[in-house]
Structure formats: structure tokens, C-alpha cells
N, C-alpha and C positions, 0 to 999 in steps of 0.2 A: 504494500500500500504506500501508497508517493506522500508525506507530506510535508509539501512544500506549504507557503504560504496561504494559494490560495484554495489548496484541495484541504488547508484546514480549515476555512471559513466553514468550506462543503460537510464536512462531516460532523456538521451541528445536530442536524435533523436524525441522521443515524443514530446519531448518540440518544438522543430523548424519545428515540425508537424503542429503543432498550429497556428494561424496567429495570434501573438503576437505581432506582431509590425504591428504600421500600416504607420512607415516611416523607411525607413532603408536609413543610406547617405553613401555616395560613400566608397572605397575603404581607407584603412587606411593611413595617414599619420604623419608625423611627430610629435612628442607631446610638442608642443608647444615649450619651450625653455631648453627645457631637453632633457639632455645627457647621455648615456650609460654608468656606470661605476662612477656616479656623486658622490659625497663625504653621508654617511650615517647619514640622516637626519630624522630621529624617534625615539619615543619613550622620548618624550624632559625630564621626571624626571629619566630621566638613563645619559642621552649623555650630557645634559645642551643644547641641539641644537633643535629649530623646530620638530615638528612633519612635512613631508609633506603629507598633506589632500588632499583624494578627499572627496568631500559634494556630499552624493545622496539626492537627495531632490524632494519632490514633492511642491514648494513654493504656497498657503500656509504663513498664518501670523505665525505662530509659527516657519514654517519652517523659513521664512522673518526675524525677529528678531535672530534667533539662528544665521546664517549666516551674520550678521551685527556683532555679538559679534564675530564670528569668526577672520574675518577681523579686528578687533580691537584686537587682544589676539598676541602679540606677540610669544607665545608657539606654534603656527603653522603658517604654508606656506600652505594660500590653493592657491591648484594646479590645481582642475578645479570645477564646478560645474555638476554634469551628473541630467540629469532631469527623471521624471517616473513622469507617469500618479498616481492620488493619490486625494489629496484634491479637487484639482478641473485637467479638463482634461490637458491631458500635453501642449494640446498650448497655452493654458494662463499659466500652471507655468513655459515654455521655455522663454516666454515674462518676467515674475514677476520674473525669475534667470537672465536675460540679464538684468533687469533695478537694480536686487542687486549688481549686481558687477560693474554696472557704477557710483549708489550710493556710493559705499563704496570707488569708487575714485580706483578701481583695474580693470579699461577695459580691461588691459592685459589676464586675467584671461580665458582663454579658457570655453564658455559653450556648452556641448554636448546635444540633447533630444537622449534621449531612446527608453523604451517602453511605449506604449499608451496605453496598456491594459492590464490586469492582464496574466497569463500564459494559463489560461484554463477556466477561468470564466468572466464571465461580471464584466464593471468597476464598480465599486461602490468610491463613490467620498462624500464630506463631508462640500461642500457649505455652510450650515446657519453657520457654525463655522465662514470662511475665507473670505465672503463675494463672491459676481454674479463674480466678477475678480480674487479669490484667493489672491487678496490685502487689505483685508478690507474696498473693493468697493472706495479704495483711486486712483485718477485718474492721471496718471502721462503722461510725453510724450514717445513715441515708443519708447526704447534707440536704441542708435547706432549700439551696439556690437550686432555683429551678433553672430550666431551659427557656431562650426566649422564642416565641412566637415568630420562628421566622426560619427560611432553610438557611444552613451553613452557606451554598453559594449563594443566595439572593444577600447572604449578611456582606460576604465579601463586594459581592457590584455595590451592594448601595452605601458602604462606605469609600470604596474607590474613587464611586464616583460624585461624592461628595466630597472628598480632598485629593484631588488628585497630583499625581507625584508627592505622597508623603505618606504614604501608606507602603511600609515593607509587611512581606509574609515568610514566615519561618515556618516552611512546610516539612514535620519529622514521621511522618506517615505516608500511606501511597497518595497519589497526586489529584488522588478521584475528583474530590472537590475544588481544587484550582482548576481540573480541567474542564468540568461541569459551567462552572460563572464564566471561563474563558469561551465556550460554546455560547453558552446564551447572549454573551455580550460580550461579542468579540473588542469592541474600540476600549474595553477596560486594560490590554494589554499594554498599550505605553502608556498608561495612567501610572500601574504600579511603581511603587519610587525602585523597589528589589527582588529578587524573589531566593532566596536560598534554600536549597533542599539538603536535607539529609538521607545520603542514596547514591548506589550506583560504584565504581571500581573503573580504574584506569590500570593500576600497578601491581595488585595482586587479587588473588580467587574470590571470587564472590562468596556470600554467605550462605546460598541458597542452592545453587548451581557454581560448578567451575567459574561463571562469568556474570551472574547475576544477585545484584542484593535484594534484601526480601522488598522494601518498599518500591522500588521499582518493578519488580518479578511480579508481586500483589494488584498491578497495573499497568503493565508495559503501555498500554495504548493512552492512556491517561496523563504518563509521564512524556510520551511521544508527544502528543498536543502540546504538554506545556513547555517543551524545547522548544516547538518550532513555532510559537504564540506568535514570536515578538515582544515580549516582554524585552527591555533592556540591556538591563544588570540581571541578570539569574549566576546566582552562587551553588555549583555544588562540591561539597564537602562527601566526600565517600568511604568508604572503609578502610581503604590502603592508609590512611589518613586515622581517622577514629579508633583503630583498635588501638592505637600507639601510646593512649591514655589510658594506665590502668592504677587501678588502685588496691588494697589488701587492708587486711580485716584491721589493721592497727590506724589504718586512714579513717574506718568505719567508726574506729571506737573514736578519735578525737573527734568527730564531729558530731558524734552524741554525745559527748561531754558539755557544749553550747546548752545544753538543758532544757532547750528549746521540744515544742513539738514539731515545729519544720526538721531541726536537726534529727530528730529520737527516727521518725517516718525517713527521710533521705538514709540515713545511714540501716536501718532495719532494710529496705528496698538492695541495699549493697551488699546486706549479710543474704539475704535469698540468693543474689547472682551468687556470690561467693558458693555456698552451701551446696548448687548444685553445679558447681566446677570440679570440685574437691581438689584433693594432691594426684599429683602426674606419678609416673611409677618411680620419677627420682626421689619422691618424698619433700621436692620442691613450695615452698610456700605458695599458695593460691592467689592469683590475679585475677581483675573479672576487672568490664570495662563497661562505659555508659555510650553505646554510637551517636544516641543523639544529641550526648552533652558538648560534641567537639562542633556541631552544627549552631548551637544555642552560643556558644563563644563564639566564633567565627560572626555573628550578629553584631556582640557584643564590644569585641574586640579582634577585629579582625588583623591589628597589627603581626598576631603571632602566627600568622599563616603566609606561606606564600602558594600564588597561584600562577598557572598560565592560561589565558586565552584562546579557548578551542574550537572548532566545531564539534558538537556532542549532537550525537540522534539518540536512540533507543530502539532494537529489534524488538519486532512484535509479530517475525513470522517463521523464526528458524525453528530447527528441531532440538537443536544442541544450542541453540544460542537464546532464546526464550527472555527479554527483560536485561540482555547487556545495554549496556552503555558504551556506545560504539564512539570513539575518539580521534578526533584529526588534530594530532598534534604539528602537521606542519599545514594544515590551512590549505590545501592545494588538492586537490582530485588531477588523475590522470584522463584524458578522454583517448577511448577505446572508437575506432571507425575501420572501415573498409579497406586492406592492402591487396588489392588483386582477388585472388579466389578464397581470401580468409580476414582475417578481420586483426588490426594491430595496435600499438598505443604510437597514437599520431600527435598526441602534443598534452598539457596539462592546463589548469584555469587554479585560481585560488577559489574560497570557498570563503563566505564571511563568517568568521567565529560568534560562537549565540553563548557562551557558556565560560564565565572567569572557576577552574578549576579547582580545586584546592589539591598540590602536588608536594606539600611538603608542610610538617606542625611544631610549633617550639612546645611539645610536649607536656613539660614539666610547668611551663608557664602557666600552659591550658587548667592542666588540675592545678597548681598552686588556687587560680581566680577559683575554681569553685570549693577549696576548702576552706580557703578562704572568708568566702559568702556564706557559704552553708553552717559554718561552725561560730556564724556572727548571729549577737545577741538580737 
């Protein structure tokens, strides 16, 4: 399937052909406490002001802590929570995004559900990770905050386009719901001030597959669209990158020592990953890592990243290659034509890069900030 530019406009209708959602809420309203016209709040290492965020999240321990560090980052205002089916099914991570923002002490916080299922294929979800609740089986009360009255993409258009170019989205779950608002309203694609994902491999094995991570895998076609939007600035951050941050059970214990309930919940969510790591047959002490917490930094503090410039697609039709993230790191296609009775490569064209990569992480930096944060009173 080609998508370029305009065969994405095309494949709007297919999409809503689909029965991708399996809850759709009422009709749009107001978004929350914002204003048309509101003062420009993005991009914080330009302006010295907030980013304001939306979190797509499928919650999810990884998602869980990335979102807790959020909250805690002065460098952005998040602005709402939009949920998508992913880790585990969306009605336990609509439940696990309502009790993070009552945790983080931000009820205000508007949370939207999405979609429930991928665009055109079955869910695929990733339970032994996140535990039977997507909270690492940690048992908390209902919280309060309800859902608003509104679907996760119509939450994202009609904030877009209400401020447009100052709205970044930190998408750490499959892509469903950017790609869903991107379909229905395609002219919100250079609105968005960024779009960062957590997803995808350039340098080493995928998660899921030899060449595929599970948020993209959970989507391939969803994650296709939103490469080739036209959005901007699209940031991905992928696993060759994210696993490089890891932590052990003596990082867990000082940031439950903060005596905090953000801290006690962050660090219990790091003894589950731990717990079912265990020791390797060296008898090695146990590491366990957070993928989406290197995507939520890269937000926050993208100084500790370096990246390159590439063109990025997504497979959505191989048999072995199912949800890669296909990479042109020198920008340039060869063209293949006609040499007499067989066909040759007759010359090359560049190719415009859509995607600032993340190819390399000052590590140690990345979790300093969040033990930092998490273990703060």
C-alpha cells in the first residue's frame, strides 16, 4: 500500500470503514480550561515556557511511571491524558490513566478513552510485562475522576485546533489515536507544534519480532499514517535507545524512601518489572528498565539525546517484517528503470526526511532526572 501524501488523505474513509472503536462519546465539547488564542506554550528549550502535552498512553507500568515523571517535570503542562487500547485492553488502562492523575495530585486533568482496537487488525496487548490490571497487578481504589465526555481523537483536533503550533503529543502506546484525528482532520497535521513516539528500532532486535517493537507491531498501519501525516517535528525514540536505562532494586528502595505515595506506587511498579526478571544463570544482580520513561525525557529534556534526520516509513505488508520501522539513513532512494531486455539502477533522487531519530542517550543523565523527581518530596 503507497503512502504517500496524498493516498493518505485517501485512506480516511477506509479507516472509519472499520469498526475501530468500540466506544465513541458524545459530541465535542469544551476542552477543559483552555482558550482560543491562549498565550504560546511549546517547545520549553526555545521559549523558556512549558511544553503543553497531550500523553497518549496505553497505561501500562512503563506507561505509569513515564507519566508520574511527567507530572513532576516542570518543563511541561500536561493537558490531558487520551487512552488507546495497547498493553492491556483500554478499560483497564482508562481506569490505570484516571487513578494517575488523581495520584499525581492533578484531578483537574481531563482523561479521554479512544480506540479499543487497532485500525484493521486484532488487539494484540502485552500483559506478562504490566501485570492481569496493567498496574503491576498493584490494587488501588476506583478513583474518582471520571472520563470526559468526549472521544480521545475529537479531544486531540479540538485542542489543536484551538492552539495551534503549541500543542506537543507524547505518544507511548500504539499510534491508533493520532492516527484516527489525523484521518478525520487531516489540516491538524502542521498544527501540531511535535509529535514524539515511543516505538520502533533502527540498531538492534525489536521486542516483539526480530525487527518490530510492540507499539508499532500493535499498529503498523496507524503508525504508517502518522509518519507520513506531515506533521513537522515527529520525534522517535526507540528501543536500541531505551533499554540503555536501567535501574535495580537499591534505585527502587531510595525512591520509596521520598515517603511519598507517588514515590511508594513508582518504585513498587519497578519491584514487579524486577520480580519477574529474576537473576540470569550468573547469579548476576537484576536490571529491569522503563521504554517509555526515555521517550517522556527526550520531551522533557531532550539535550541528552542525540539524533539524526531520516526518512522513516513503517511495513504493514511483509511476512517476516510485520510493524518494522524501515530507515533511510542517507536520505537518497536509488531508481530502478529499463536496460535493454532487463531492468537496472539508472541513477538515485534524495528523499525528504519526516522523522529526527533518536540514535544515541546520555544514559545515566536520563535516570539521574527521574530519581531525581520521583524521590522529590
Amino acid at each position: 500500500m503507497d503512502f504517500t501524501r496524498r493516498s493518505f488523505l485517501a485512506q480516511g474513509a477506509l479507516a472509519f470503514a472499520c469498526p475501530v472503536l468500540g466506544r465513541l462519546h458524545g459530541a465535542a465539547r469544551p476542552v477543559g480550561n483552555l482558550v482560543e488564542g491562549a498565550p504560546l506554550a511549546f517547545l520549553s528549550g526555545q521559549t523558556g515556557r512549558p511544553k503543553s502535552l497531550i500523553i497518549d498512553t496505553d497505561p501500562g507500568v512503563d506507561d505509569a511511571v513515564s507519566i508520574l515523571l511527567a507530572f513532576k517535570s516542570k518543563e511541561v503542562n500536561v493537558e490531558c491524558l487520551t487512552v488507546v487500547g495497547g498493553n492491556v485492553e483500554a478499560e483497564f488502562g482508562q481506569r490505570n490513566a484516571r487513578t494517575l492523575v488523581e495520584l499525581a495530585g492533578h484531578p483537574e486533568v481531563p482523561v479521554a478513552l479512544g480506540a479499543t482496537r487497532p485500525l484493521v487488525r486484532k488487539m494484540v496487548t502485552a500483559r506478562p510485562y504490566h501485570g492481569a490490571n496493567g498496574f503491576g497487578n498493584i490494587q488501588l481504589p476506583e478513583p474518582r475522576v471520571r472520563l470526559i465526555d468526549q472521544h480521545a481523537m475529537d479531544f486531540i483536533i479540538s485542542l489543536v485546533k484551538a492552539r495551534p503550533n503549541q500543542i506537543s503529543i507524547l505518544a507511548i502506546g500504539p499510534l491508533t489515536n493520532i492516527a484516527l484525528a489525523l484521518l478525520k482532520d487531516p489540516s491538524i497535521a502542521p498544527q501540531i507544534a511535535e509529535l514524539v513516539f515511543m516505538g520502533g528500532t533502527i540498531n538492534s532486535n525489536g521486542n516483539v519480532t526480530p525487527v518490530a517493537t510492540f507499539n508499532v507491531y500493535a499498529d503498523p498501519e496507524a503508525a504508517r499514517i502518522v509518519m507520513n501525516s506531515g506533521i513537522s517535528r515527529i520525534g522517535m525514540v526507540g528501543t536500541d535507545v531505551t533499554t540503555k536505562v536501567q535501574f535495580t532494586a537499591a534505585d527502587f528502595d531510595k525512591i520509596d524512601q521520598a515517603g511519598t505515595q507517588v514515590a511508594h506506587i513508582a518504585a513498587e511498579l519497578g519491584r514487579f518489572r524486577l520480580n519477574r526478571v529474576g537473576r540470569d544463570a550468573t547469579g548476576r544482580e537484576p536490571t529491569t528498565g522503563f521504554n517509555d520513561l526515555p521517550a517522556t525525557a527526550y520531551v522533557i529534556q531532550s539535550r541528552h539525546f542525540t539524533t539524526e534526520r531520516m526518512k522513516v516509513d513503517v511495513e504493514t505488508a511483509g511476512q517476516l517484517t510485520l510493524g518494522q520501522t524501515v530507515a533511510n539513513r542517507r536520505n537518497v532512494v536509488v531508481k530502478i528503470g529499463p536496460e535493454g531486455d532487463h531492468f537496472g539502477i539508472v541513477g538515485s533522487e534524495p528523499v525528504e526526511p519526516n522523522v529526527d531519530v533518536a540514535v544515541a542517550i546520555e544514559e545515566q543523565q536520563v535516570k539521574a532526572v527521574f530519581m531525581e523527581r520521583l524521590s522529590a518530596s
